[in-house]
Structures are given as structure tokens and as C-alpha cells.
C-alpha positions as CSV (number, residue, x, y, z in Angstrom):
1,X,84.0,112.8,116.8
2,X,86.2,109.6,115.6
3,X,88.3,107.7,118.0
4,X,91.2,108.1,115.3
5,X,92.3,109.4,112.6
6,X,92.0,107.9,109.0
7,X,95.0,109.4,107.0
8,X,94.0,109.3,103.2
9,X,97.6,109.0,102.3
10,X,97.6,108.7,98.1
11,X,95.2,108.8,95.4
12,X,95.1,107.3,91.6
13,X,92.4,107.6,89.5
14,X,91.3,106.2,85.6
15,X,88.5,106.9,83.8
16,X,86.8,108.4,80.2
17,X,87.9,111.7,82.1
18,X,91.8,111.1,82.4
19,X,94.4,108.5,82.4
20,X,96.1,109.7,86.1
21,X,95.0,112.2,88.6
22,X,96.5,115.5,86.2
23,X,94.8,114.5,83.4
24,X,91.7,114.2,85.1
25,X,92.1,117.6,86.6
26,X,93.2,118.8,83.0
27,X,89.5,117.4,82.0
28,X,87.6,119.1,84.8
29,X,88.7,122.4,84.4
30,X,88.3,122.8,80.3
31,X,84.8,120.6,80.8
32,X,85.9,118.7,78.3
33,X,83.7,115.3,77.5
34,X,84.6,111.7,76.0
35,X,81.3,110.0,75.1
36,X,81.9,107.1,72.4
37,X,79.1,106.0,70.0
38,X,81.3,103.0,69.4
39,X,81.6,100.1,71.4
40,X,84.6,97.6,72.3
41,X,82.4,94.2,71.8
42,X,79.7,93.4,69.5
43,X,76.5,94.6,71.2
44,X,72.8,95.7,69.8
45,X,72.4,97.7,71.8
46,X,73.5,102.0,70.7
47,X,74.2,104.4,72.9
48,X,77.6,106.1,73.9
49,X,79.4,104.9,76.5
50,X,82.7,106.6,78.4
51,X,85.7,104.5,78.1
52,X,89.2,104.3,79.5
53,X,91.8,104.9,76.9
54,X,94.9,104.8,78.7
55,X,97.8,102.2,78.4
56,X,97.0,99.4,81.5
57,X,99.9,97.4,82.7
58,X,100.7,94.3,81.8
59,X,100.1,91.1,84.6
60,X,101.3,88.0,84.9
61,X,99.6,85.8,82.3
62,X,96.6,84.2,85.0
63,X,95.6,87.5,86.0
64,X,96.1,89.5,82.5
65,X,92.8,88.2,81.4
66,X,91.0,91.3,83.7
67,X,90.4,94.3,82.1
68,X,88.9,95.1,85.9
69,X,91.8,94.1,87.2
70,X,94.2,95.9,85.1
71,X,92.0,99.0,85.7
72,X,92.1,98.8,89.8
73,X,96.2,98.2,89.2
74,X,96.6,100.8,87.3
75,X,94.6,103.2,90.0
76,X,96.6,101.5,92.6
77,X,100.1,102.2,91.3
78,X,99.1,105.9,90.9
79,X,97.8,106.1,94.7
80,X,100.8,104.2,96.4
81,X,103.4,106.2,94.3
82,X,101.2,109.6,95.5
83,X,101.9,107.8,99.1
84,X,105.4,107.7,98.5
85,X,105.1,104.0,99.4
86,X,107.2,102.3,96.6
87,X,106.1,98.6,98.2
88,X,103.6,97.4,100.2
89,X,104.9,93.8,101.7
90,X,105.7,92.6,104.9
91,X,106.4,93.7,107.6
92,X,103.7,96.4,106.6
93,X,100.4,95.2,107.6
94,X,98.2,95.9,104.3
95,X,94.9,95.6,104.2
96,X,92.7,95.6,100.5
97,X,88.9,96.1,100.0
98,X,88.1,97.1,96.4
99,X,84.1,97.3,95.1
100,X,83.3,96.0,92.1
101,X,79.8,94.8,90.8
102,X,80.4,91.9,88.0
103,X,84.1,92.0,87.1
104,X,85.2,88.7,88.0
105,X,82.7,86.5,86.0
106,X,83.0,88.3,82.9
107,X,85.9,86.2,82.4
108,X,83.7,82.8,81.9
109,X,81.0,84.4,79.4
110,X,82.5,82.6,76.8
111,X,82.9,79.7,78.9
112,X,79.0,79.3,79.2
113,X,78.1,80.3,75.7
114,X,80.2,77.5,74.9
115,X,79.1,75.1,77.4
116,X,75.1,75.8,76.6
117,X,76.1,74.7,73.0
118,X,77.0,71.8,74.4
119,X,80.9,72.4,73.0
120,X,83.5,70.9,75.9
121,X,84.9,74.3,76.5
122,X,88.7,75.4,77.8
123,X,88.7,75.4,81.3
124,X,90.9,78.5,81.2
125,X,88.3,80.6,81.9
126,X,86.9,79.2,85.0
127,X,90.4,79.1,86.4
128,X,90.4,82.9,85.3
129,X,87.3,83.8,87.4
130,X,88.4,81.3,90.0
131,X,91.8,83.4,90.6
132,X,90.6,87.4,89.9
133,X,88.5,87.9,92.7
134,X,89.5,91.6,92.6
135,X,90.7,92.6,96.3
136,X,93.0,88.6,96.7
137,X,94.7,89.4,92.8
138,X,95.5,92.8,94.0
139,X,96.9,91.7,97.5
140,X,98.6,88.4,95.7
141,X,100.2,91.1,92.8
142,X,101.4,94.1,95.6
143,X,102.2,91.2,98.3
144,X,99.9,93.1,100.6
145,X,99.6,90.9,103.6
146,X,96.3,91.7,105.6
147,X,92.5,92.0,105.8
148,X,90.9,91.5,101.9
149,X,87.4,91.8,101.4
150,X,85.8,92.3,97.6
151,X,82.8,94.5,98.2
152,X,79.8,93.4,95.6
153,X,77.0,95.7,96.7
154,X,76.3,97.3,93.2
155,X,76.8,101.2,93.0
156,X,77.9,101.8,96.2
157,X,81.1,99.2,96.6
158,X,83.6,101.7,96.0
159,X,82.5,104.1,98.8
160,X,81.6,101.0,101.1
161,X,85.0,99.5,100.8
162,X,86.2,102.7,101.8
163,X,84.6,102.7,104.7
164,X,85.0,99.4,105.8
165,X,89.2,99.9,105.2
166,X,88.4,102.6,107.3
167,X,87.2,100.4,110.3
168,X,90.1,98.2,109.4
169,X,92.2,100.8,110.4
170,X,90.8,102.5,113.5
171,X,90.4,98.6,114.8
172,X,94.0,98.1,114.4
173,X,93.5,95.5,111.8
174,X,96.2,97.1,109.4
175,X,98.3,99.8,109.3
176,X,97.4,100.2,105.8
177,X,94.3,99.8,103.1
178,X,94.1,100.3,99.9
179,X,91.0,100.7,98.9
180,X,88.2,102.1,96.2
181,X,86.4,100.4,93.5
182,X,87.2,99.5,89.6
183,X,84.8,98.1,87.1
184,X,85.2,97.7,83.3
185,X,83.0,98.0,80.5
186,X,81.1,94.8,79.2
187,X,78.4,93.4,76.9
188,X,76.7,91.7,80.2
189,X,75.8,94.9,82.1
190,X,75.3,97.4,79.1
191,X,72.1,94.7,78.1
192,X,70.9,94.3,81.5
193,X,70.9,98.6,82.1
194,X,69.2,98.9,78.5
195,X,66.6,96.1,79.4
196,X,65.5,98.2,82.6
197,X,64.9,101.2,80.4
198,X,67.6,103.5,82.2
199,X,69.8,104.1,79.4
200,X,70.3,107.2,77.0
201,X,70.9,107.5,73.8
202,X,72.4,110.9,74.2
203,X,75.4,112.1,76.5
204,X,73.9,111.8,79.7
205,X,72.4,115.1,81.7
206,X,72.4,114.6,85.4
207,X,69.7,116.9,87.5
208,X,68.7,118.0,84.2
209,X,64.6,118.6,83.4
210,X,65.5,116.9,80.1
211,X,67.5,113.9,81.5
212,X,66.8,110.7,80.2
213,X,69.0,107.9,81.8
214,X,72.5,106.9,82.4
215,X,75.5,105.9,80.5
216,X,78.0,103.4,81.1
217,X,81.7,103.8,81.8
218,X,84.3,102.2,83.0
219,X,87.6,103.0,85.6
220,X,88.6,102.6,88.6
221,X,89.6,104.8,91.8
222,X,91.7,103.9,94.2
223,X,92.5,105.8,97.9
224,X,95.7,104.6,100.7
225,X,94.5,104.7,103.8
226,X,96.6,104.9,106.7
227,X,96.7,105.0,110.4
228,X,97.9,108.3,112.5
229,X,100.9,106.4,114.0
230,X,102.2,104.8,110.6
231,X,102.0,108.3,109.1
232,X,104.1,109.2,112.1
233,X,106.6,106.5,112.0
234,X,107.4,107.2,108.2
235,X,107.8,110.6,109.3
236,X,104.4,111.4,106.9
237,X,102.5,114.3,106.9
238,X,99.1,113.8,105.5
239,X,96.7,116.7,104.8
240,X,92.8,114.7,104.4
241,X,91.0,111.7,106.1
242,X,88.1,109.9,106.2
243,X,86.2,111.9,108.7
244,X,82.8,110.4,108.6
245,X,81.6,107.2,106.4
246,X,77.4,105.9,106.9
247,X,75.8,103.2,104.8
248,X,71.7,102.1,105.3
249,X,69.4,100.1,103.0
250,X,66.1,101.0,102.7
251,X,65.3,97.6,100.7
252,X,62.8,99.8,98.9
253,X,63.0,97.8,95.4
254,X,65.0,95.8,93.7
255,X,65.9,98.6,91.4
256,X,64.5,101.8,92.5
257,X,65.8,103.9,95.3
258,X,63.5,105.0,98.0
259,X,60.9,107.9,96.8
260,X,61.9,109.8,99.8
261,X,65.6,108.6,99.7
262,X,65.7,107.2,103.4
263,X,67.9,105.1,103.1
264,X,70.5,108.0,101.5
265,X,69.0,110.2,104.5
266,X,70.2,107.7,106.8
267,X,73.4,107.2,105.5
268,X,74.7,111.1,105.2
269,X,72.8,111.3,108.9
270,X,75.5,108.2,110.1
271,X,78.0,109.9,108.7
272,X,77.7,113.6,110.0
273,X,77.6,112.3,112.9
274,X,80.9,110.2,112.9
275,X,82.6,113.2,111.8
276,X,81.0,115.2,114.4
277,X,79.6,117.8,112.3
278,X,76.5,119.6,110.9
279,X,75.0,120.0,107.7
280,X,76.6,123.7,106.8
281,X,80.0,122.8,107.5
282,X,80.2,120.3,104.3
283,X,81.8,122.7,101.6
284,X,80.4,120.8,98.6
285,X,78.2,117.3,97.3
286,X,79.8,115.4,94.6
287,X,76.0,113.4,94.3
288,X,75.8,110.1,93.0
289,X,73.8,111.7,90.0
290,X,72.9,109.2,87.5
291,X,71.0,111.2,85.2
292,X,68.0,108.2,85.5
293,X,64.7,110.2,86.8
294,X,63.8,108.1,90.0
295,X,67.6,108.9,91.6
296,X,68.1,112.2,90.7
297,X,64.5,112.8,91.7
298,X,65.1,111.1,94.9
299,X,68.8,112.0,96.1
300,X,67.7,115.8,94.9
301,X,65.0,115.8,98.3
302,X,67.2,114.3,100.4
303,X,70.1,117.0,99.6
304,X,67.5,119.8,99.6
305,X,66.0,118.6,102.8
306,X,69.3,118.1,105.0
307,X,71.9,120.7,103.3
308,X,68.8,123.4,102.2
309,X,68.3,125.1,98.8
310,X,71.6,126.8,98.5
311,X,73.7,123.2,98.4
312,X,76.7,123.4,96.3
313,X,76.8,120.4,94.4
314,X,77.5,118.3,91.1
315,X,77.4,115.0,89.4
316,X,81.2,113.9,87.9
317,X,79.1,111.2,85.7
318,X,78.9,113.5,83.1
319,X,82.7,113.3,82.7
320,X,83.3,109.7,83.5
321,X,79.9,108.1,82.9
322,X,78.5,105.4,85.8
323,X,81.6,103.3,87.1
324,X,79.3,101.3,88.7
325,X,81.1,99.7,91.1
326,X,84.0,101.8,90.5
327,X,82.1,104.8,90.9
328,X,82.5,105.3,94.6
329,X,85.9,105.3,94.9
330,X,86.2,107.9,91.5
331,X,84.1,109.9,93.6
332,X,86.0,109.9,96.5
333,X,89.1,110.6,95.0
334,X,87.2,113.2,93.1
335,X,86.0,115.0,96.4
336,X,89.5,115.1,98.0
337,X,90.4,116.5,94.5
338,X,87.7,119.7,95.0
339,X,88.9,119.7,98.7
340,X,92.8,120.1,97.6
341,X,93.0,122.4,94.5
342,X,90.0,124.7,95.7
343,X,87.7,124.4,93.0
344,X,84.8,122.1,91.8
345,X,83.7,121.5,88.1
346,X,80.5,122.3,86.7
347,X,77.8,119.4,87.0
348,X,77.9,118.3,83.3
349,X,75.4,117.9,81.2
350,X,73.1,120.5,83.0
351,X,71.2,123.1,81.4
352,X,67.7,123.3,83.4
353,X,66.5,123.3,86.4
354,X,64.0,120.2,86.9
355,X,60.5,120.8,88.2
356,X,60.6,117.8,90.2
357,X,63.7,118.3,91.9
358,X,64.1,121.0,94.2
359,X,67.9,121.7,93.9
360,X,69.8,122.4,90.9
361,X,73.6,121.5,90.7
362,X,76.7,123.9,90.0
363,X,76.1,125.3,86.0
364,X,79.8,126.4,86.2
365,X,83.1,126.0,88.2
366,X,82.7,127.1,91.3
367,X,85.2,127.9,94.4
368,X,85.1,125.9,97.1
369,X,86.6,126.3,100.8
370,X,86.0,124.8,104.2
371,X,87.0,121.8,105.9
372,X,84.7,118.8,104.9
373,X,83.0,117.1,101.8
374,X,80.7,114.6,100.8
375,X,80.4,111.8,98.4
376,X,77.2,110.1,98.1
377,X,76.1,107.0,96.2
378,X,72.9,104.8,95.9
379,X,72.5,101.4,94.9
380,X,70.6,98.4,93.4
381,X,68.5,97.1,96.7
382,X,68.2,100.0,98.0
383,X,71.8,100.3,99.7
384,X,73.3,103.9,100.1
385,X,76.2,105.1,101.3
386,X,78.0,108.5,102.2
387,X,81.3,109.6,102.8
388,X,83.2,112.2,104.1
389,X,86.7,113.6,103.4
390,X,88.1,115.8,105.8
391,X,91.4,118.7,105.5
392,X,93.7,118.5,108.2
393,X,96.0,121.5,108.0
């Protein structure tokens, strides 16, 4: 069992599925699905993507420039207000570790395109990038004063800063984290997705027999973690913690996951066993569930081979599209989400059960009840990662 308790203490959430943590919900429950043919730059490249069409905040004019930035502030403000923590300064002891994969250079693309013109371009942009790095600008902006890491380890960052506020906590290195991922949609990752061949033209189908790759979206989802004795000293009664968080890299391919999914094996293994549990006592999967064939192929054995044929679980990129490095902490806050009201959404997208995979996710809503959940997610390099969320009554 952990040495100590993890309080998750507030949630926020934006994505293509919802604008805050009710409209999200709101999404879930009618199935409802935002793919746009259109996109927000000039690209080549046609498919639909999943975009975030609330109304972000406003920053100070260095840090207004990120779109990431506005995305993870906007999930932030949600989850502190949901914490009932109105500020975050000193003398709290605040720690921040947000994933992300490429946010802060997008700022200087058109710095380069300029430079390899050979144009003398603004230097604005390079200060930008110089002063976004995701997890300082959110610290600098909420005047959180303690550990900040920005976790770059493709799809898994959100659920890997999770887990590693999580050890910031139980070390004593802060009395509170805020962590999760954001990432937003750009020209730059869209053409490097289509070049590797993993992107569909139509709304993607995770688990699907007929899926045919991913789409993009953008977001960002944000968790407050906090220790056992804060909770108690604001006289705080939290209901769900991190109960178990494992990450392992198979270093399979550069690309590719693992035919066998070790390295996902590894990671759910890790993390059952910091919980202290076993397989049947996890109510429901939200899967990482791409939609591309190699990782639903893959993460679909692993699943079947540790949680058996009957597995309850789903993909929530059918509503939000792939976050990237966002996607972790969507998920999470997802997962707490199914824990809380009961309920989990059908796996969207899927109509048939795949011949290559030998689970099928949920086709419709579906009650859920028990104690624990997981949230899984693979990565570029073979990095993996899996979560657990736990209800304390």
C-alpha cells in the first residue's frame, strides 16, 4: 500500500468535448462529437481535427503569445476554484509539473522561417519560447512557490507529471501540485502525424475493425494534488487520490509501441502494486486508445491479458481527439469523473469488434461502481504509463 495519501483535491478540464468539467459531462452523456474539417492555420494537409472553442483568458502580454499556455491556465483556474483554493502563493508550498510535447517552440516557427530566408527576424519570438516553458509560466502567473518540472515525454506527459507531483507530495517536497498536461493544436505536429501515416481522414474509431488512425486535438487537463495533513489543516475533506501511478519504457521503436505492449504491462503491473491491489478490483479502463492499428492492437493484449475478457473499458479520444501531451491529464480527470458520477460513456467511434484485438470496449454507457480506476497511456519511444485514481469515502 502507499506510505501516504495523495488527496486529488480539484479538477478542470478543456477540450473539443467541453469548455469546463459540466460541459464535458454534458458531452459524455448525449455522445455528442466535435470533429472540424476546418483548420485554424493554413495546412495541406485534410482531415478533421477536435478543437477547443472556449473563451481562454487573457495573460500578461510575454506569456499571451501561448495558445498552450492559455489552455493549461484555463484548466488550472477550473481545478483550484473546484479546490476551493482561491490562491496559491506563499506560505503554501506549490509545486507544478505539467506535460506537454512541443508547445513552447511553436512560438519561434516564424522566427526560423524567417531566419532560413535569410530576413533579420524580431527577436520577440525567441524571447517568447525563452519565457513559456509551460510548468515556470504557470508557477510565475499563480505565484506558486515550489518544485516545477515540464514533463516532454510525448503521449504520456500528462499522466507522468501526475505521478511525479505525486512523489513530490509523499516526499514532503510540497504541500501542493498542480499538475496534468495541455497541448494545443499546430501546423508542426499535424505534418509530422500525417507523414508517419497514422492519421484519418474520417472521425477517428478507437478499437474499431475499421479504424484507420488518429486525429488531432487540443486541451488541457489539470488535477490539485494535495497532501493528507494540508487537506486536514484547511479542514478539507477529499473523496479520491492517486492510489497507484507506474511508468516503463520498452524502447521498442521510435514510433511503435511494443507488439506485446511490455512496457504498458509493466507499467499497470507498477502501479497495482503501489495501490496494493489486484486486477478485478479496477472498476473501469479509460485506454489510451488511439484509433492507429499498432496501439490499439497492442494495449488491447495487454488489457485482455491482465484484466481478462470481460474488462470494462473505453477510449475518450473519440470525444476529444489525441491531446497529445495533454492527453494524460484529460484522462485522468476523466477517470475521477467515471469514478464520481457513477457512469462511464460509450467508447466512441466503435461499431465492431476487431479480429486482432481480443477485447472490445463499452458500445454504450455503462454503470460503473467500486473503489479504483485506471488510465493508461503509451508513448513515442516506447514510454508507458498508468495510473490509478482511488475513492475514499
Amino acid at each position: 500500500m502507499i506510505s501516504s495519501t495523495v488527496w486529488i483535491a480539484g479538477i478542470g478540464a478543456v477540450s473539443a468535448a467541453g469548455d469546463n468539467i459540466r460541459s464535458t459531462l454534458d458531452a459524455f452523456a448525449s455522445g455528442r462529437r466535435n470533429p472540424i474539417d476546418a483548420l485554424p492555420f493554413q495546412s495541406t494537409v485534410a482531415c478533421p481535427t477536435f478543437q477547443v472553442s472556449a473563451d481562454l483568458p487573457t495573460l500578461p502580454d510575454r506569456f499571451n503569445s501561448s495558445r498552450t499556455l492559455r489552455l493549461a491556465m484555463h484548466a488550472a483556474s477550473e481545478a483550484l476554484a473546484n479546490a476551493g483554493l482561491e490562491g496559491v502563493g506563499p506560505p503554501m508550498r506549490v509545486g507544478v509539473c505539467l506535460g506537454t510535447t512541443v508547445a513552447c517552440q511553436l512560438n519561434s516557427v516564424e522566427f526560423y522561417d524567417s531566419y532560413r530566408r535569410g530576413a533579420e527576424p524580431n527577436l520577440d519570438p525567441v524571447r517568447n519560447y525563452l519565457q513559456t516553458n509551460l510548468a515556470a509560466a504557470v508557477a510565475k502567473l499563480l505565484d506558486a512557490r515550489g518544485p516545477r518540472m515540464t514533463v516532454v515525454n510525448a503521449c504520456s506527459s500528462g499522466t507522468d507529471a501526475i505521478g511525479t507531483a505525486a512523489t513530490w507530495i509523499r516526499a514532503g517536497l510540497c504541500d501542493i501540485a498542480i499538475a496534468g498536461g495541455a497541448d494545443e493544436l499546430h501546423r508542426v505536429p499535424l505534418a509530422g502525424f500525417w507523414s508517419l501515416g497514422v492519421m484519418s481522414a474520417q472521425p477517428c474509431a478507437p478499437f474499431d475493425r475499421d479504424r484507420s488512425g488518429l486525429n488531432l486535438g487540443e486541451g488541457a487537463g489539470i488535477v490539485v494534488l494535495e497532501s493528507d495533513a494540508h487537506a486536514r489543516a484547511r479542514g478539507r475533506k477529499n473523496g479520491f487520490a492517486v492510489a497507484g501511478f507506474g511508468m516503463a519504457c520498452d524502447g521498442h521503436h521510435l514510433t511503435a509501441p511494443h507488439p506485446e505492449g511490455r512496457g504498458l504491462h509493466s507499467a499497470i503491473r507498477t502501479a497495482l502494486d503501489q495501490a496494493g491491489i489486484a486486477p478485478p478490483q479496477i472498476a473501469f479502463i479509460n485506454a489510451h486508445g488511439t484509433a492507429t492499428l499498432d496501439n490499439d492492437k497492442a494495449e488491447g493484449k495487454v488489457l485482455g491479458h491482465i484484466f481478462g475478457g470481460d474488462v470494462k473499458f473505453l477510449s475518450t479520444k473519440g470525444y476529444t481527439g489525441h491531446t497529445l501531451g495533454a492527453a494524460g491529464g484529460l484522462e485522468a480527470v476523466f477517470t475521477l469523473l467515471g469514478l464520481h458520477e457513477g457512469w462511464v460513456p460509450p467508447s466512441a467511434g466503435f461499431e465492431n469488434p476487431a479480429d486482432d484485438i481480443p477485447v472490445s470496449p463499452l458500445h454504450s454507457a455503462a454503470a460503473v461502481s467500486g473503489q479504483f480506476a485506471l488510465s493508461t497511456s503509451l508513448a513515442f519511444g516506447g514510454n508507458n504509463a498508468a495510473l490509478i485514481i482511488g475513492r475514499h469515502d
